[in-house]
BAFIKOL-731399 format. One record per residue: x, y, z of N, C-alpha, C, O, CB in turn; residue in three letters. Coordinates in steps of 0.001 Angstrom, whole numbers, plus 500000, padded with zeros to 6 digits. Glycine has a CB too. Example, Ala and Ser with C-alpha at 12.3 -4.5 7.8 and 13.67 -1.06 7.14 Angstrom:
! residues 2
513190494310507800512300495500507800513200496700507800514236496681508465511308495527509046ala512850497750507080513670498940507140512900500030507870513409501138508039514084499402505725ser
//
This chain:
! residues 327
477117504553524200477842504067523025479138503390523466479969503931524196478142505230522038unk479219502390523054480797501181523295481593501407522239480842501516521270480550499289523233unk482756501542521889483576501544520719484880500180521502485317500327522643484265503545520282unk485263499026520637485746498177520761487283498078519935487614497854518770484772497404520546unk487865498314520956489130498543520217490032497386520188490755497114521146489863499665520787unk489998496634518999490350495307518959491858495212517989492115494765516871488988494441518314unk492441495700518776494076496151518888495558495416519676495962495937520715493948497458519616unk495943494778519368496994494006520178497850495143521069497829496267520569498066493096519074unk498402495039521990498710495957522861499630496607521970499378497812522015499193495499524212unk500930496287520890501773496700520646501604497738519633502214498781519399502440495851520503unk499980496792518769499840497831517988499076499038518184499282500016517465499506497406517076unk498222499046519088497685500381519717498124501511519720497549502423519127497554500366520768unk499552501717520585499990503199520524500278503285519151499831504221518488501266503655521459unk501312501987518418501432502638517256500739503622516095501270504479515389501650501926516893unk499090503087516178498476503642515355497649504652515938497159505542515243497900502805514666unk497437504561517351496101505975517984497052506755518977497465506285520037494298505232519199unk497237507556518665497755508605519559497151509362520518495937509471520344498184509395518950unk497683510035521667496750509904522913495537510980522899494725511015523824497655510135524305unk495475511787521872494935513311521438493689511981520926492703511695521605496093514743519944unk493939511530520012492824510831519356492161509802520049491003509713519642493225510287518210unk492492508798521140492141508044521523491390509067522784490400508557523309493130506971521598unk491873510701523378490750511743523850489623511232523399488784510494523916490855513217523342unk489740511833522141488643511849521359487237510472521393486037510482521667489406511940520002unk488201509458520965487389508158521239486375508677522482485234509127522381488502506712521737unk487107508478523568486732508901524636485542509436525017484637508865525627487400509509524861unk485595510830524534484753511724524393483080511097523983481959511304524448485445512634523357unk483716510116522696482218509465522377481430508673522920480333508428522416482146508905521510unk481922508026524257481362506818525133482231505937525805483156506423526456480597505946524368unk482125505089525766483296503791526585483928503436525398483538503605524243482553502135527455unk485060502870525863486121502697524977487114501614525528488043501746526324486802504037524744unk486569500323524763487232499161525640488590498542524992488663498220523806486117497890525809unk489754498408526010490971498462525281491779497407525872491934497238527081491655499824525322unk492414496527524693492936495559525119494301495701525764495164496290525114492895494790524200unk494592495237526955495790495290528126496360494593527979497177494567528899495690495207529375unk496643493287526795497643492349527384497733492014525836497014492152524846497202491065528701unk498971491509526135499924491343524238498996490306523831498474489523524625502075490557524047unk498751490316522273498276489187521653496976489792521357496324490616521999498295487831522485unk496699489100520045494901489579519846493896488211519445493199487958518462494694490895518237unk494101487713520315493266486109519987491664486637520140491162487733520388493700484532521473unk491117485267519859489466485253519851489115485671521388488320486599521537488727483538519419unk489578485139522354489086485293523554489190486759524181488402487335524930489718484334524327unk490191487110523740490361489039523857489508489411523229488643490160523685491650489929523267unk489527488977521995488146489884521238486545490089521788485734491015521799487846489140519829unk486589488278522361485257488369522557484838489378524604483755489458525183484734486334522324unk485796489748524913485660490338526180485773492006525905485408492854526719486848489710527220unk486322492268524658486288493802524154485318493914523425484848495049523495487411494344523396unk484696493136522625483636493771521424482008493413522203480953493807521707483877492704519496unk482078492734523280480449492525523709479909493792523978480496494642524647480166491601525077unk478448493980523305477909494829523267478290496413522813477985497527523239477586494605524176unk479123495894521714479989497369520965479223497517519932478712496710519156481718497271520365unk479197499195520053478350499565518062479211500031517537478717500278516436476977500781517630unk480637500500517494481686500559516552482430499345517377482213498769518444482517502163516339unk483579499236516169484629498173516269486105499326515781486040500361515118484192496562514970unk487222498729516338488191499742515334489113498247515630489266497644516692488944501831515992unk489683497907514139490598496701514188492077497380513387492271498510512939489775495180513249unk492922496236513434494222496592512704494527495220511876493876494336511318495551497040513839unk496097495602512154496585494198512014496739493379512961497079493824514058497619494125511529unk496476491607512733496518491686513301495245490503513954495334489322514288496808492809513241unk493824491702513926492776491396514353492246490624514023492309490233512857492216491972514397unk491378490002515083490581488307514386489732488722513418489489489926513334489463487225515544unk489109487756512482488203487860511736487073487902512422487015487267513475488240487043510894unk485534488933511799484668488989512117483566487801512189482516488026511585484550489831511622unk483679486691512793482799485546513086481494485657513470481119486480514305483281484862513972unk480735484837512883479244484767514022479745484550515565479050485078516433478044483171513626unk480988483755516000480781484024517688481170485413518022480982485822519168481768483004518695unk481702486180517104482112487642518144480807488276517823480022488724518659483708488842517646unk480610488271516226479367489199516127477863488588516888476874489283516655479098489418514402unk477665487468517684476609487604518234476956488032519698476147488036520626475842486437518045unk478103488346519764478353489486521180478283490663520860478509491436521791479716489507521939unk477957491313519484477616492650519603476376492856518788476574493648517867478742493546519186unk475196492396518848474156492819517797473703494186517809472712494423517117472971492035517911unk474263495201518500474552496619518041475196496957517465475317498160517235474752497317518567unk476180495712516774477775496674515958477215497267514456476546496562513701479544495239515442unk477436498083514277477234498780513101478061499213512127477682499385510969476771499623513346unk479936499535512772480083499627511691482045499520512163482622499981513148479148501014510937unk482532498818511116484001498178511724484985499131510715485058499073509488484266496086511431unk485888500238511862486622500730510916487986500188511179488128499695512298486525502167510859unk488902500177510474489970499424510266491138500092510048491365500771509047489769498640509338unk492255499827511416493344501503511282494658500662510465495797500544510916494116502494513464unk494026499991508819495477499139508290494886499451506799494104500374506575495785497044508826unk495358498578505854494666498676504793494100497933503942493241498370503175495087499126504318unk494483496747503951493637495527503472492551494788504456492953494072505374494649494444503075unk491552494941504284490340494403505330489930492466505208489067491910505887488656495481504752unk490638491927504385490233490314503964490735489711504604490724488530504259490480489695502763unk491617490083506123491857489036506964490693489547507849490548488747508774493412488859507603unk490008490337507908488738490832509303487272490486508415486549489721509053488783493150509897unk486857490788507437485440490438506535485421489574506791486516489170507184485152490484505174unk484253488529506819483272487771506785481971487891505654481603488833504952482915487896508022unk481534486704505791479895487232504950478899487506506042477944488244505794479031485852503836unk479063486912507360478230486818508428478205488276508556477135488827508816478685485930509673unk479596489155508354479252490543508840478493491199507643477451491830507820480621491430509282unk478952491058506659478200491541505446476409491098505552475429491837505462479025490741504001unk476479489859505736475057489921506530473969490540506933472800490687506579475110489790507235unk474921490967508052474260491599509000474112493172508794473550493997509513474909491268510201unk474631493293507870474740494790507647475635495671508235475408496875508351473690495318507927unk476732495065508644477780495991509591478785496867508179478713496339507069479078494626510899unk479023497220508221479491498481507067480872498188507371480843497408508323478984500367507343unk482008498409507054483451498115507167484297499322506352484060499442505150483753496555506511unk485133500086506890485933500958505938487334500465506552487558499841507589485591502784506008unk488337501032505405489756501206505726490635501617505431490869501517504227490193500675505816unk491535502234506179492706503499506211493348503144504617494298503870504325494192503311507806unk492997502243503680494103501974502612494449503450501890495624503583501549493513500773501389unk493750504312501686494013505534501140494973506396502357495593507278501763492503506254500724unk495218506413503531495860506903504266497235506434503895498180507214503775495386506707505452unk497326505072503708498436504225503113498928504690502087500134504774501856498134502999502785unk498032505036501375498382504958499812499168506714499570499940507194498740496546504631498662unk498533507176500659499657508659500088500994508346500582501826508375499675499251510439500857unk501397508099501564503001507448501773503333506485500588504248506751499810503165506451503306unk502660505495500484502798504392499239503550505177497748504573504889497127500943503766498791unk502501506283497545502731507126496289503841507925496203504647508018495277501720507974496061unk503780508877497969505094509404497792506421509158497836507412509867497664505134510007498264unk506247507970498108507663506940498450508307506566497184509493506558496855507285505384499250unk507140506231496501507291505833494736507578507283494133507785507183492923505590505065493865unk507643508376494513508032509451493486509289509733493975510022510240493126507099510772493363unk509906509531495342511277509342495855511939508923495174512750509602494544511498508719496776unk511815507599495063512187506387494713512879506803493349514060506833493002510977505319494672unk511447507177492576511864507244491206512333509325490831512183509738489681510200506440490144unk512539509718491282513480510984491342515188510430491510516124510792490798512947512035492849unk515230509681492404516582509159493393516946508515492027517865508946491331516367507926495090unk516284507613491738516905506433490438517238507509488659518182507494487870515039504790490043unk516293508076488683516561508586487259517808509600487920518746509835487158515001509466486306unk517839510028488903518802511375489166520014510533489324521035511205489178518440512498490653unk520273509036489625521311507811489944522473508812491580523633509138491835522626507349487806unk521098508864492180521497509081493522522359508196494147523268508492494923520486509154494260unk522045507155493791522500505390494700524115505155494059525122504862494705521101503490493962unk524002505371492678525379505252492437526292506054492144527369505672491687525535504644491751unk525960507459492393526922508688492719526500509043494449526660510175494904526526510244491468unk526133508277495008526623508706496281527929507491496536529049507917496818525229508709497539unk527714506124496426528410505209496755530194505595495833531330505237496142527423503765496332unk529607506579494489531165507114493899532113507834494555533337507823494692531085507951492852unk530809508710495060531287509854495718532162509578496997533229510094497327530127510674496062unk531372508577497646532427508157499267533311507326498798534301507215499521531647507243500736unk533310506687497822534917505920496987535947506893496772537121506531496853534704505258495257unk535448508943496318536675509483496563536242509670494983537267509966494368538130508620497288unk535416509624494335534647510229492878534148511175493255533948511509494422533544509469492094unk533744512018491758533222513177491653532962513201490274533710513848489541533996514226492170unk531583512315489623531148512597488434529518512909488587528911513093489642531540511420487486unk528883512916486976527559513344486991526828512358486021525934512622485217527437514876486580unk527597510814486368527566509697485316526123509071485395525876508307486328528764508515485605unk525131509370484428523971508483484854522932509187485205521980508539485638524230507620485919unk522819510443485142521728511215485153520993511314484041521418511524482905522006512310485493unk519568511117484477518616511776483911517372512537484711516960512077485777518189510884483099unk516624514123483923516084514800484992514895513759484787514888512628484301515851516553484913unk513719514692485431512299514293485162511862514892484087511014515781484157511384514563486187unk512153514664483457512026515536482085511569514922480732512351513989480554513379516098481758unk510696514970479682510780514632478503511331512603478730512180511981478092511969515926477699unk510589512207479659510733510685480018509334510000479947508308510629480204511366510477481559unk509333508520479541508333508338480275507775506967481031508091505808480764507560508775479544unk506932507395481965506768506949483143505337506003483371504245506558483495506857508167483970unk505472504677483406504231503521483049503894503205484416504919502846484995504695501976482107unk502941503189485133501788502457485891501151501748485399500501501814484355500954503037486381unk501379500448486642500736499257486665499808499195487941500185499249489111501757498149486608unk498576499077487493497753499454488520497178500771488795498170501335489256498323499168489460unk496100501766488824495271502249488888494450502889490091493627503803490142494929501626488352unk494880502237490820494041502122492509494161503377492901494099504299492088494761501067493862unk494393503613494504494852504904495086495888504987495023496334505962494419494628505223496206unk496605504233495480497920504780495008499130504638493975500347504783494093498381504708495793unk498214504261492815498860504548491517498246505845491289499016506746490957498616503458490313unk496519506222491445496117507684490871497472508379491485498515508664490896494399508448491530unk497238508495492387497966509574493277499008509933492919499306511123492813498228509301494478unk499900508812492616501201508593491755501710509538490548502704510168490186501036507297491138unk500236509194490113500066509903488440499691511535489019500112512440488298498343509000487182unk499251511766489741498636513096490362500024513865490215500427514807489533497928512987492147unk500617512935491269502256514044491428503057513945490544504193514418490546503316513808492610unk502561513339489726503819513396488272503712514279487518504564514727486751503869512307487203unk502482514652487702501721515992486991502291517121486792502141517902485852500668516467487639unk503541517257488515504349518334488821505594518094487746506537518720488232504768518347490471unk506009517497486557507058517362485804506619516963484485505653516330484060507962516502486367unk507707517576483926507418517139482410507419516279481869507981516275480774507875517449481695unk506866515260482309506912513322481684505904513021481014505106513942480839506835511999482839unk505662512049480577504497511182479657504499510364480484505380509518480631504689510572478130unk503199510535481359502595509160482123501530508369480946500785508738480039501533509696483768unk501950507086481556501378506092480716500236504736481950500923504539482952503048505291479782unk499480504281482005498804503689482913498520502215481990498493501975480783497475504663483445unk498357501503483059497390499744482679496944499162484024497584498887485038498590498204481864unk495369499041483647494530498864485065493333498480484145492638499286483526494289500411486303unk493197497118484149491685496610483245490509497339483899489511497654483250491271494731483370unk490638497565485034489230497984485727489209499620486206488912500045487322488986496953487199unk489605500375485044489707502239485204489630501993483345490246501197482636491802503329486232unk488724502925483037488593503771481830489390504695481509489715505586482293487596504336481782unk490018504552479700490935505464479381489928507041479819490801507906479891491472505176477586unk489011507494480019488614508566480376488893509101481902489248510234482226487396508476480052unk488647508028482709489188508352484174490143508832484185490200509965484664489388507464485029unk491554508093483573493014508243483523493230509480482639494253510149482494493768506913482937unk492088509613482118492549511029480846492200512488482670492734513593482765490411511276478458unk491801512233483094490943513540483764492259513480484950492140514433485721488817513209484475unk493405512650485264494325513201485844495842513038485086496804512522485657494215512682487158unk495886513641483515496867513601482554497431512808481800498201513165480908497545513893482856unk497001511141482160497457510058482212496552509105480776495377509236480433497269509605483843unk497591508202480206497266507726478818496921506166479000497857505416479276498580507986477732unk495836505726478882495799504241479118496246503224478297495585503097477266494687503903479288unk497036502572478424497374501231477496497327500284477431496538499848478269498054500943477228unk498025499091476491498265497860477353499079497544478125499872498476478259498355497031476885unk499483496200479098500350496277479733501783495833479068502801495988479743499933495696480742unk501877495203477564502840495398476988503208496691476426504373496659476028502817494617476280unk502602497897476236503229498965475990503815499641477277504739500454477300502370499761475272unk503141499179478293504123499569479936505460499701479797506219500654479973504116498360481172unk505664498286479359506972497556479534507960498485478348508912499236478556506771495636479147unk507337498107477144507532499003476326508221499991475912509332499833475406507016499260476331unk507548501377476101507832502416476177508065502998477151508213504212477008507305502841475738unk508245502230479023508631503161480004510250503220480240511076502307480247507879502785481299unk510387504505480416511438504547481425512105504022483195513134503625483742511321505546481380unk510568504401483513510523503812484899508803502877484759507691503255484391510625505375486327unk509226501830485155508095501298485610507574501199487020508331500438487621508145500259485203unk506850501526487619506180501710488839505024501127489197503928501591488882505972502811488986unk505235499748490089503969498891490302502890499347491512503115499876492600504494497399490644unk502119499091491129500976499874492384499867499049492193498799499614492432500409501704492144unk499761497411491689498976496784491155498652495691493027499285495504494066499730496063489458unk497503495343492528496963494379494532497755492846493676498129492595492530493957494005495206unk497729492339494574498055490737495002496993490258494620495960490415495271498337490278496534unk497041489500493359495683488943493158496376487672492011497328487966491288494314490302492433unk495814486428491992495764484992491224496531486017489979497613485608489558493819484003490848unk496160486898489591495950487390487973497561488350488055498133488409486966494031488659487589unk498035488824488839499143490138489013500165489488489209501269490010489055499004491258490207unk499935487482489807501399487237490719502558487207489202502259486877488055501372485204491916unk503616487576489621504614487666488326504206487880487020504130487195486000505307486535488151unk503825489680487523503204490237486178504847490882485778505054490991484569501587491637486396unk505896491268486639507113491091485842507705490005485657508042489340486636507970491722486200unk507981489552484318508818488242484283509774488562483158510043489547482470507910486795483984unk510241487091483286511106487351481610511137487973480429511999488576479790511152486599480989unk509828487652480250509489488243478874509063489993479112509197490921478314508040487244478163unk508676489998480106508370491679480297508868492588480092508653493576479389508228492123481166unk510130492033481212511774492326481525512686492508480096513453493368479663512492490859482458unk512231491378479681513136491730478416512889492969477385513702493566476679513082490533477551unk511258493178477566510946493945476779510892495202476951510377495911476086510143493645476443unk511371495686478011511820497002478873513243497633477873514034496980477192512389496432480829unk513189498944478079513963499388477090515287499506478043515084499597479254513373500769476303unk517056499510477405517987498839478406518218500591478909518180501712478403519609497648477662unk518528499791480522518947500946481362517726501217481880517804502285482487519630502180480671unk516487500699481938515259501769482566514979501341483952515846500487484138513693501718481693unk514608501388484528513962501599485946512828500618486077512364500233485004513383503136486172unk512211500068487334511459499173488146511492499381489867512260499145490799512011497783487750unk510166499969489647510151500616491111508551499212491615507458498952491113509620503104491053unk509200498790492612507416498254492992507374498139494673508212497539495346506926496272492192unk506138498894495217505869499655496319505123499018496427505134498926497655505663500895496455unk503812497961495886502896496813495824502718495718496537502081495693497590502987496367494938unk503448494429495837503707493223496894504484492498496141504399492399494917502459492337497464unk505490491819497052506490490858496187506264490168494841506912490161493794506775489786496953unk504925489492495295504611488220494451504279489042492870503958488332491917503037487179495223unk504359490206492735504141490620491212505423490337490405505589490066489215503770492250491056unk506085490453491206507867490144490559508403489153490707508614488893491892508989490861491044unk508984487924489503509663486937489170510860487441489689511608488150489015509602486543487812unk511117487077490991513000487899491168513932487132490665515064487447491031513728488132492828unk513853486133489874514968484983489561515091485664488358516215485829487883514604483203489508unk513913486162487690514545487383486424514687488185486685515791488557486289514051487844485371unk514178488917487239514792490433487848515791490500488391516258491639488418514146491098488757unk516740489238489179518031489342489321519117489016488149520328489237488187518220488605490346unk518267488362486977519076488500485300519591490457485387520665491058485408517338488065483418unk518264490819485413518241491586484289518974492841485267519546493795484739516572491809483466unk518880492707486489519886493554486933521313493380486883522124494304486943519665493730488020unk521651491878486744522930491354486519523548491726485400524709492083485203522933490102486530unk522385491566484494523237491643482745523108492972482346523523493463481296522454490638481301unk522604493433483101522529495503482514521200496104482075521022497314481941523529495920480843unk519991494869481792519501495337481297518481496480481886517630497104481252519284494524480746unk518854496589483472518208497564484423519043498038484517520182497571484512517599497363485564unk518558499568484679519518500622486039518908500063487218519304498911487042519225502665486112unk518521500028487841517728500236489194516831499119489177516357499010488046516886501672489347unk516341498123490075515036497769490683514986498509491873516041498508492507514829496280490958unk513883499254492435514311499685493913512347498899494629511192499130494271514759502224494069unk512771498263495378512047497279496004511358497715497955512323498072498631513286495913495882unk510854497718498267510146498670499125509600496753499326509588496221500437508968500438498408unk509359496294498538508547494588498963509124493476498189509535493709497052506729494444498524unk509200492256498704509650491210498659509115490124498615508239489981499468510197491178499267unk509395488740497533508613487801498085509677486669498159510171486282497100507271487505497261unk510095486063499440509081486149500224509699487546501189510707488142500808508760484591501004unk509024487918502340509631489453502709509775489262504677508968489053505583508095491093502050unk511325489487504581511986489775504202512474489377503278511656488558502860512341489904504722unk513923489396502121514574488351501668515214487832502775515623488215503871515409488627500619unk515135486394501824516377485567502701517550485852502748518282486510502009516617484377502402unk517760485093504051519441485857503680520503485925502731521094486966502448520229485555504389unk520765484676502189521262484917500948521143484941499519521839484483498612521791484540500992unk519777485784499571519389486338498426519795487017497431519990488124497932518817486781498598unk520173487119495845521099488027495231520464489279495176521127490173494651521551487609493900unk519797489448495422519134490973495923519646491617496736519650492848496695517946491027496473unk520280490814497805521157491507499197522155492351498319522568493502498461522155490187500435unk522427491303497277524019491685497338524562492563495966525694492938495660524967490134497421unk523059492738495190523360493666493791523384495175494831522696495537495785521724493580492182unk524570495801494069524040497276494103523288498183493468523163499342493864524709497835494098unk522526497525492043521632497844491988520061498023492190519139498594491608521930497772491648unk520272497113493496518875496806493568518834497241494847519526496828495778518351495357493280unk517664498436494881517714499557496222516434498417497092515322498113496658516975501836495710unk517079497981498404516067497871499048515608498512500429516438498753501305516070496819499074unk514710498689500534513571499126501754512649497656502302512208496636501771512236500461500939unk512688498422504040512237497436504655510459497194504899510026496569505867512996497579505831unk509379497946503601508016497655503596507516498632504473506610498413505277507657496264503980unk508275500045504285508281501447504750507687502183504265507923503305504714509202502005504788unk506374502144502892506108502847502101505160503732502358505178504957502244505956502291501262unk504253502944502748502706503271503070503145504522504586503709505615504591501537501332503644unk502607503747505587503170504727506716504250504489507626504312503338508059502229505001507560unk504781504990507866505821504534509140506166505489510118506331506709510115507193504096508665unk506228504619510928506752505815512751506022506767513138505101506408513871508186506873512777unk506081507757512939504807508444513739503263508664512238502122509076512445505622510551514550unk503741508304511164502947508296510146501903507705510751500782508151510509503413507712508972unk502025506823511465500657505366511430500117506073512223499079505437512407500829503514512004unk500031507213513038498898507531514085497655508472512526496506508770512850499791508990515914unk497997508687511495496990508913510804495878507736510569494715508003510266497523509370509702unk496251506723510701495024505642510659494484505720511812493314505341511758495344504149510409unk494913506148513173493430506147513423492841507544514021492222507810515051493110504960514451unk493308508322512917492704509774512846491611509359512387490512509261512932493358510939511983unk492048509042511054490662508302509741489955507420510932488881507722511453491446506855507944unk490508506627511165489090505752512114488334506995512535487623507776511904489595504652513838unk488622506947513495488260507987514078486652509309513319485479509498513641489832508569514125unk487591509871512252486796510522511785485719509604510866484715510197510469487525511520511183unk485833508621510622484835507534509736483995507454510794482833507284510422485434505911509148unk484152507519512157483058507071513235482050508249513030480905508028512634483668506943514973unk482481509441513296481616510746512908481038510489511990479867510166512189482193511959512614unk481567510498510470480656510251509589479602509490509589478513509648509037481098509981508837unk480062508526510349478704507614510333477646507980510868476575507849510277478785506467510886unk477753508614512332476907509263513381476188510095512973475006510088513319477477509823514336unk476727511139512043476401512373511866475829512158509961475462513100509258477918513494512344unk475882511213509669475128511142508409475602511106507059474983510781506046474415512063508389unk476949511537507204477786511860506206478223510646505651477844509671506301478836512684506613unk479030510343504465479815509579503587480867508839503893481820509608503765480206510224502792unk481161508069504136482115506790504970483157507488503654482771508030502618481452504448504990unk484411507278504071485390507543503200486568506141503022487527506130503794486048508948503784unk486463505305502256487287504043502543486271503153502705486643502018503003488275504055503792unk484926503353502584483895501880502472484446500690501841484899501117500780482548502101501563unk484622499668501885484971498578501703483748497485501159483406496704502048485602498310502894unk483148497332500048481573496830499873482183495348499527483313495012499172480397497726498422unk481163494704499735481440492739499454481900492582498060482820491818497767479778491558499547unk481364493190497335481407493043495545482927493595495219483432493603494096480007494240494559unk483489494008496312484458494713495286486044493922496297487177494403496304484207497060495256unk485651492835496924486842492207497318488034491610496878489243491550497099486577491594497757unk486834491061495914488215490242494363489171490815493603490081490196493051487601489721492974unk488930492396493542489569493354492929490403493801493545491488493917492976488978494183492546unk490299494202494809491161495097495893492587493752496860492740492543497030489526495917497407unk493296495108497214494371494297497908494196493705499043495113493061499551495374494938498142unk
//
């Protein structure tokens, strides 16, 4: 058995740690790229004659020239979370199966977003910055309490989102065209439209993919329709947020908080008014995993290879039909 580890040198350690890449080991040869960069020509000297693949970011797309260097590959697991820079139809084709770590992602993603939004309703950001001015108030609190709290988006890591909100006394509220108010009923959660999001939340919390249909699903009119003082948390991708209004509406009051984890374009530029509001918490696209977090992707690889071997249920399958939907 060959396992093809089609990994740029830098990103390797980041994501397989040396216990797990044992493991690889253990299962057969294990061919690993030595030199920075992950072009076609690396690929095609690591994946010949491989029946797993493990890619990242990063990695070339799956072509008819790599895949007719492995007509044993069977099945490509992926230690990142969006798989539409590596798919092909040629691999779909052929029947090579594809999973990916996005649910590994998505619990950092989720718990970052319940940080986020604890820190903002509790107005952590602007009683700490009081506090080192040589203040001492309790201006701007609110608990988790008797609030409530709108998801945009549905996926893994909006469920998840809604999972841990479970732990407080809020009214979660959801909008996701493609989840049934019954799904959302079976983890506490009320389905709506996405104008009652805006609506009736306190905090809004985006967890929606990058898609033609999501880009600047906050805008003006959204924004405006947000009740004043509430919250905008998005852990997602820049392009859902109009920031030329979202820097209104933090300007004119009508936010407490945007706290931003993503950007478009990302980084900001440098002189972006985002740099320079203090209300607008930013993070550097830290959500999902970071620092020693990322060696869980390729635990999951890893254990997706077993499953496969041993008969069991791919966890993170990735099917052709469901690309248009996902991030």
């Amino acid at each position: 058995m060959k396992i093809a580890m089609l990994l740029d040198q830098i990103v390797f350690p980041q994501v397989i740690n040396p216990k797990t890449l044992e493991k690889f080991q253990a299962l057969g040869e294990v061919s690993i790229n030595q030199t920075r960069g992950n072009d076609v020509e690396n690929a095609k000297t690591l994946i010949a004659d491989a029946d797993f693949a493990v890619t990242s970011w990063g990695s070339p797309a799956m072509t008819k020239e790599l895949l007719d260097l492995c007509p044993n590959l069977k099945l490509i697991v992926h230690a990142a979370g969006s798989v539409k820079s590596i798919v092909t139809d040629e691999m779909y084709d052929r029947g090579i199966r594809i999973v990916s770590a996005a649910q590994v992602l998505s619990t950092g993603v989720s718990e970052t977003a319940l940080g986020l939004t604890i820190a903002s309703v509790k107005n952590f950001f602007a009683l700490n910055a009081e506090t080192h001015a040589g203040g001492w108030s309790h201006d701007g609190i609110t608990e988790m309490y008797d609030i409530t709290i709108g998801i945009v988006g549905f996926g893994l890591a909006g469920k998840h989102y809604a999972e841990l909100l479970q732990n407080f006394a809020v009214d979660v509220i959801a909008y996701d065209p493609g989840v049934s108010a019954e799904d959302m009923a079976k983890v506490g959660v009320k389905k709506v439209e996405l104008s009652d999001i805006f609506a009736l939340s306190d905090v809004v919390s985006l967890h929606a993919p990058e898609l033609p249909s999501t880009r600047h699903i906050v805008n003006r009119e959204s924004l405006a329709a947000m009740k004043d003082g509430s919250i905008l948390i998005n852990t997602a991708r820049g392009s859902l947020v109009d920031e030329a209004a979202l820097v209104e509406a933090l300007t004119n009051g009508k936010l407490k908080y945007a706290c931003l984890d993503v950007t478009d374009p990302e980084p900001p530029v440098a002189d972006s008014p985002l740099r320079k509001l203090p209300n607008c918490i930013l993070t550097p696209h830290l959500a999902g995993q970071a620092a020693n977090g990322l060696r869980k992707l390729g635990d999951h690889c890893y254990a997706q290879i077993i499953n496969y071997i041993e008969g069991n249920p791919l966890s993170g399958e990735v099917k052709r039909e469901s690309l248009s939907t996902i991030a």
